[in-house]
N, C-alpha and C positions, 0 to 999 in steps of 0.2 A: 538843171537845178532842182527840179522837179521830185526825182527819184533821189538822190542823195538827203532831201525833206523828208521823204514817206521812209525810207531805212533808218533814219535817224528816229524818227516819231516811235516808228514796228521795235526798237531794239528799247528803247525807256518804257513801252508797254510791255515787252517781254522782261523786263525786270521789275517793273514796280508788281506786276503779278506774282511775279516769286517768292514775296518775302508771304505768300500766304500756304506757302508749302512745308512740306517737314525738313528740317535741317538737324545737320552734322551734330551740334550744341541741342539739347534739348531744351525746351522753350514750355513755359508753365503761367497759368492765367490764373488770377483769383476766382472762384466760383461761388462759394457761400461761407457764412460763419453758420453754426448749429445753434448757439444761443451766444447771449453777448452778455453775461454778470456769471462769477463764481462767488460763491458765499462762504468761507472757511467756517464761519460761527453758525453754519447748518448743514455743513459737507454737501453743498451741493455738486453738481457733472463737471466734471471739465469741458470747454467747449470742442467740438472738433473744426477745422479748420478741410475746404474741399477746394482742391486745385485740381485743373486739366493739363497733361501734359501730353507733349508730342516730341517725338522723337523718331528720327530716321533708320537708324541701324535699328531701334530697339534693345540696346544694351544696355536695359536698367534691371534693377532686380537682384537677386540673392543667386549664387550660382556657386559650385563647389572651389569656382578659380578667383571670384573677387565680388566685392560686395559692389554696388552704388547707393546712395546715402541722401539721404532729404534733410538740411540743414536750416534750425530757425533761430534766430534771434529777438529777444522781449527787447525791444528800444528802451524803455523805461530805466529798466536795469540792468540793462549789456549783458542779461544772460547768452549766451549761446550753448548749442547741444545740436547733436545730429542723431540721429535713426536711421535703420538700413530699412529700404525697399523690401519688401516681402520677396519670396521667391513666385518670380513671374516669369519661369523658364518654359512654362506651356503657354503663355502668350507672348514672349516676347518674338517680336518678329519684325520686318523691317515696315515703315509709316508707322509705328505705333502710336499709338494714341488711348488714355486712360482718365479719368477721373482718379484721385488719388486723397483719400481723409487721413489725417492727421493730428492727433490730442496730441496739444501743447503743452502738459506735464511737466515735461522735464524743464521748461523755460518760466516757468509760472513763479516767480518770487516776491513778494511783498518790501517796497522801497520804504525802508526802517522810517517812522514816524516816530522821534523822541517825546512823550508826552501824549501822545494818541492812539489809545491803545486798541483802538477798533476805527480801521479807515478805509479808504475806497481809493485805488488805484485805477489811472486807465491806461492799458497797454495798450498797444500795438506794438505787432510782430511783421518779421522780415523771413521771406522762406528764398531758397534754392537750390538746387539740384547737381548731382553731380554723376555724370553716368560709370562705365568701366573702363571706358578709354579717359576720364578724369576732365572732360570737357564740362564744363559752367554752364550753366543755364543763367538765363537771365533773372534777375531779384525782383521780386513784387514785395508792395508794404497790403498788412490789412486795411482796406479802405476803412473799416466799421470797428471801434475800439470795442474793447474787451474790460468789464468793471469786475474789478477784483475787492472786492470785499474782505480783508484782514487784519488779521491783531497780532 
């Protein structure tokens, strides 16, 4: 009874450690916002946006045979848009693992205020990844909103 206890115990430790490994699906963490207010009425930065990602094969990146893609969405106003990975053909390799920034540009739109012609939106954004075999990463929300400032 004894050793069928201690292989059962050794086999749930040998898996609860795995999920801290790299896998198939690339897998991406929040890591900072750059600032947190844009100002239209003094063009100030767009903020950038810094995720870690990890991936097994390493098949993300810009490559002559297929793109992979960082896809975000502004919850406020269901904008969505993606952008392709730069070309990371000299590092891409198997465990990879990167720090990855991101200006939210393309998703940045002002939720029409009838009557208010200068207002303060706060977004939050949803990001994820998509490699070359088209395998998902998991969705992270920005923990830290984002104040938009528009007319």
């Amino acid at each position: 009874m004894r050793y069928p206890l201690l292989f059962t115990i050794s086999i749930f430790l040998f898996t609860a450690c795995k999920k801290d490994k790299f896998t198939t699906a690339p897998q991406i963490k929040f890591e900072k916002l750059s600032h947190n207010a844009i100002d239209l009425s003094i063009n100030s930065a767009t903020p950038i946006i810094t995720f870690s990602i990890t991936d097994a094969e390493g098949d993300l990146g810009l490559n002559s045979k297929d793109t992979a893609f960082i896809y975000m969405k502004n919850l406020l106003t269901n904008t969505f848009d993606s952008v392709p990975f730069p070309d990371l053909q000299s590092a891409g390799k198997n465990n990879f693992k990167a720090n990855v920034d991101v200006t939210i540009t393309k998703v940045i739109k002002c939720k029409s205020q009838p009557g208010n012609p200068l207002h303060t939106d706060i977004l939050y954004f949803e990001f994820y990844v998509k490699d070359f075999a088209k395998n998902k990463s998991n969705v992270f929300t920005t923990p830290d909103p984002v104040y938009f400032t528009c007319f």
